[in-house]
C-alpha positions in Angstrom: 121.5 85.9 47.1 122.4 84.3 50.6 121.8 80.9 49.2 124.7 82.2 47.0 126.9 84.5 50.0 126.1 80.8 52.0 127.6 78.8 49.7 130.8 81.2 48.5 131.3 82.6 51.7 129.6 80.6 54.9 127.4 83.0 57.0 130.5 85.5 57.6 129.8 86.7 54.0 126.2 87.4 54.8 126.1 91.3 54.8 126.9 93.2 58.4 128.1 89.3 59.6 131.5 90.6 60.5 130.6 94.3 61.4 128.3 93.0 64.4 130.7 90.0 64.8 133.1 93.0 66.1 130.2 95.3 68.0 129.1 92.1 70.0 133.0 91.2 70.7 133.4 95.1 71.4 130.5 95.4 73.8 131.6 92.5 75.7 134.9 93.2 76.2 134.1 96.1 77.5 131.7 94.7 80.1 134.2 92.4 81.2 132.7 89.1 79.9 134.0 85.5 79.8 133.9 85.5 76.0 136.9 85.9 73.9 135.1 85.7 70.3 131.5 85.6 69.3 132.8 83.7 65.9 134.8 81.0 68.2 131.8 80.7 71.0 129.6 80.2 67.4 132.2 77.7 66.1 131.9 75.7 69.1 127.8 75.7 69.2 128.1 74.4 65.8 130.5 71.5 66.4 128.2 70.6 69.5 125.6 70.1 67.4 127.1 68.6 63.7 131.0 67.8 64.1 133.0 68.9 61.7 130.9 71.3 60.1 132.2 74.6 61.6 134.6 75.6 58.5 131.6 75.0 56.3 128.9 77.0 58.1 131.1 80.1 59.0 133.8 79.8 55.8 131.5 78.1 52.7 131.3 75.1 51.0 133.0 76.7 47.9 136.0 77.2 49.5 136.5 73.1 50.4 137.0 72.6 46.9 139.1 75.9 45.3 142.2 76.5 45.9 141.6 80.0 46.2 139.5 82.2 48.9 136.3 82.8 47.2 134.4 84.2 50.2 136.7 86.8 51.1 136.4 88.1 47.6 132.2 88.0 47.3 131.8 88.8 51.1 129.6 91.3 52.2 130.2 90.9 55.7 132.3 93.9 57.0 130.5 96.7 55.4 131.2 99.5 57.7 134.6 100.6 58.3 136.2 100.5 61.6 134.3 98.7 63.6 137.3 97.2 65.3 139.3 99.9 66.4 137.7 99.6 70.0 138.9 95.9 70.4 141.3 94.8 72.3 144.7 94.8 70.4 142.9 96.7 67.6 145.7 97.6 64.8 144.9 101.3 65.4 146.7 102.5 62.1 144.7 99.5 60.0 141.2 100.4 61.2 142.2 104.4 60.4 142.5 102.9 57.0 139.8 101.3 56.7 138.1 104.1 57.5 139.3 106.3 54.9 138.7 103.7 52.4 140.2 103.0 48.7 141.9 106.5 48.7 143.6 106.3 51.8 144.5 102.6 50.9 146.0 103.7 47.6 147.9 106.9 48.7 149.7 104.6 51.4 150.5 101.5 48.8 151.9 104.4 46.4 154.1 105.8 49.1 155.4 102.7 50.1 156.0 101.4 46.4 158.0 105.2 46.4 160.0 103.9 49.5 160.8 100.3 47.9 162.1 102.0 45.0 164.2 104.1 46.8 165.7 101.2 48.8 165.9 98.9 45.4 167.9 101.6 44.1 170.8 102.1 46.9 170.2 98.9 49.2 169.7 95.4 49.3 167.0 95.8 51.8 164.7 95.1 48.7 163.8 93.4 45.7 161.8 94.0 42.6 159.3 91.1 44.0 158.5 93.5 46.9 158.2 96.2 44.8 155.8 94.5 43.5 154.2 92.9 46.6 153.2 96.4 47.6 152.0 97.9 44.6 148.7 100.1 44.7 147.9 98.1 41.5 145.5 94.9 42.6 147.2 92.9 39.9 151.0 93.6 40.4 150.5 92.6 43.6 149.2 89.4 42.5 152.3 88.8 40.0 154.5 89.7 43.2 152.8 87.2 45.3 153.1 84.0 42.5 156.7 85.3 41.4 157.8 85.2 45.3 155.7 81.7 45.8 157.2 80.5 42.7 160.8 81.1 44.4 160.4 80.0 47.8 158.6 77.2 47.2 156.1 77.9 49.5 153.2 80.7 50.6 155.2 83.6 52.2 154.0 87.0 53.3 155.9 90.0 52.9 158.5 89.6 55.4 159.5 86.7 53.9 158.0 84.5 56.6 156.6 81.1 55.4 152.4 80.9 55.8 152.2 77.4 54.5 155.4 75.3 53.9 154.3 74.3 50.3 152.6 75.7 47.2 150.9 73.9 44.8 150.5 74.8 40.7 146.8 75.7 40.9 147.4 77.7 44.3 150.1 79.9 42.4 147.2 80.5 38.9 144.8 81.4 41.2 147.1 83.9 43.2 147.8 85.0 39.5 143.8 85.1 39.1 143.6 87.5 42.2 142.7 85.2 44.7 144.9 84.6 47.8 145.3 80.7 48.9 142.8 79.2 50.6 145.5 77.3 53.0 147.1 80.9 54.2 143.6 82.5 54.4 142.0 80.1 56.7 145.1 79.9 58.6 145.2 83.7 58.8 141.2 83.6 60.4 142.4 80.9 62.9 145.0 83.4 63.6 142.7 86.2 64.1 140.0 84.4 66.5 142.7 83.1 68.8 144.5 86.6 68.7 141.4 88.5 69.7 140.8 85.7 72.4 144.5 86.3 73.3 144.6 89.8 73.2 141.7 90.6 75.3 143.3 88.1 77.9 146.0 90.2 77.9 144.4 93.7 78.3 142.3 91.8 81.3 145.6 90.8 83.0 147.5 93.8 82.2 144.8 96.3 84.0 144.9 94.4 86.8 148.5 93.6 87.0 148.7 97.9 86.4 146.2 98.7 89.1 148.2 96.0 91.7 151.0 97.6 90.7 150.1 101.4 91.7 148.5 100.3 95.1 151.6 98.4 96.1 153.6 101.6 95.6 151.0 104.4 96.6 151.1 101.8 100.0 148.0 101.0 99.8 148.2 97.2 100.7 144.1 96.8 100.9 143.7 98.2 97.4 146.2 95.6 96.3 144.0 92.8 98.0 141.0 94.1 96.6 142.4 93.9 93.6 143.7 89.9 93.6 140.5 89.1 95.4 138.6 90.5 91.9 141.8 88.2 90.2 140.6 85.1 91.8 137.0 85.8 91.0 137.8 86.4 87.7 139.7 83.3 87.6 136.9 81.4 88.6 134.5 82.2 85.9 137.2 81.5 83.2 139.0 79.2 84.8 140.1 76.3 81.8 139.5 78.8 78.9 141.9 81.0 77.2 140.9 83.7 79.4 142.2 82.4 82.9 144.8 84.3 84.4 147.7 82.4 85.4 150.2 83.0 88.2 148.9 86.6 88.4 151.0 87.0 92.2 154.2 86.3 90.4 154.3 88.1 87.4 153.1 91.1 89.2 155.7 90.6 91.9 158.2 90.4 89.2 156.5 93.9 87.2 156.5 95.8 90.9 160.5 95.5 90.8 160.9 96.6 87.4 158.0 99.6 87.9 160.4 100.2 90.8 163.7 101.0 89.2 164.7 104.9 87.7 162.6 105.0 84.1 166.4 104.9 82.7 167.2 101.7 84.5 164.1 100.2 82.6 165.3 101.5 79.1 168.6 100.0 79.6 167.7 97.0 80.8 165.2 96.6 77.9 167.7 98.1 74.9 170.1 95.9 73.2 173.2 94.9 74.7 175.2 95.9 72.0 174.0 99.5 72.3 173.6 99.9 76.1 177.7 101.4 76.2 176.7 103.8 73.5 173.2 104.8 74.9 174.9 105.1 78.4 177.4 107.3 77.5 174.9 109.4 75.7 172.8 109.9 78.8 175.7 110.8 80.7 176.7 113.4 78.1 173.3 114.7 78.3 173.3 115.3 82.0 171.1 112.1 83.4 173.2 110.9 86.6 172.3 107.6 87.8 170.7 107.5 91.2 
């Protein structure tokens, strides 16, 4: 059976692979390590040792040669809901749903296929292809994909933005058979490593940047140099990897003036030009005087 998972799926099929994938990334994100992603620390071991050979090992040998994603579709690797929602940049709502499995799932496809029909009906906001797209039924969705492939000429998602600039014949049967490209699905995995890496970078440099931020206007100027000293050593155990933080005095310079200004100044400033006038005049209206 893992000879099988190995081949279909690389060892991210093997069962729990992606469940402890996002416990290990959990745990050390919260302990403030130098590690972005387990799978991307794993993907570079492997290269070290056989070049090349990362997309085989971790994504299967079967998807090389099929245009569709086998190994998402026999993967046993995330077998227990929500284990992500503790991650940095976790899609809250997503994990929720993962959690309250097939039902939830199908209950929120119906009510947006209610909601697309709704908008076919009266609006050009959408089309019967997106009706389609986000069906509850596994196979309408498939039709939906092909049909809107078919059109564009190339793999697109549901906004309409392009995944892969072409689509090939076989890429648009096997979307028909159920199986999503091979092409957008590994590009979608890249995606996801380098987003965790990114987004963990982020919640790093934004706790800092927040705790700079409130000592520099509590007055407390040795709080704030405690806290770019722990910048700097932080900086020098990541330094050259994705989780460096760069010009950290600047951009929290820069955040100190806008955490600074009247909470109204910072809407306005942050709202669309076209509607500042309007949303002005409404806080005027409503009694807000500008300081």
């Amino acid at each position: 059976m893992l000879t099988a998972l190995f081949i279909l799926g690389g060892i991210t099929a093997f069962p729990f692979a992606e469940d402890l994938e996002d416990l290990v990334d959990t745990i050390a994100q919260s302990l403030g390590w130098k590690q972005g992603s387990i799978r991307g620390e794993i993907a570079k071991l492997i290269d070290e040792v056989a070049p090349g050979m990362s997309p085989y090992v971790l994504s299967g040998l079967a998807n090389s040669v099929f245009t569709g994603d086998i190994g998402v579709r026999t993967s046993l690797g995330n077998f227990i809901p929500g284990t992500g929602l503790l991650l940095a940049g976790a899609n809250t709502t997503r994990e929720l749903m993962e959690i309250g499995g097939p039902a939830a799932g199908f209950l929120q496809q119906s009510f947006n296929t209610v909601v697309d029909a709704a908008q076919l009906a009266f609006t050009e906001k959408k089309t019967f292809a997106d009706l389609l797209r986000d069906s509850p039924v596994t196979m309408a969705r498939a039709f939906g994909d092909a049909y809107t492939y078919t059109q564009a000429g190339a793999i697109i998602d549901k906004r309409g933005y392009v995944v892969s600039p072409d689509v090939s014949t076989a890429e648009i049967v096997t979307r028909v058979l159920g199986f999503y490209p091979e092409r957008a699905s590994s590009e979608y995995q890249q995606i996801r490593i380098s987003k965790r890496t990114a987004d963990y970078q982020r919640q790093v440099s934004s706790g800092f940047q927040q705790a700079w931020i409130k000592a520099k206007i509590m007055g407390d100027d040795d709080r704030a140099d405690a806290v770019a000293d722990a910048v700097k050593d932080w900086n020098q155990a990541a330094k050259g990897t994705a989780l460096e933080i760069r010009n950290f005095t600047r951009n929290a310079n820069r955040a100190l003036r806008e955490a600074e200004r009247p909470a109204m100044e910072r809407f306005l400033r942050t709202a669309p030009r076209a509607s500042r006038e309007e949303i002005d005049r409404t806080a005027t209206l409503l009694g807000y005087e500008e300081e």
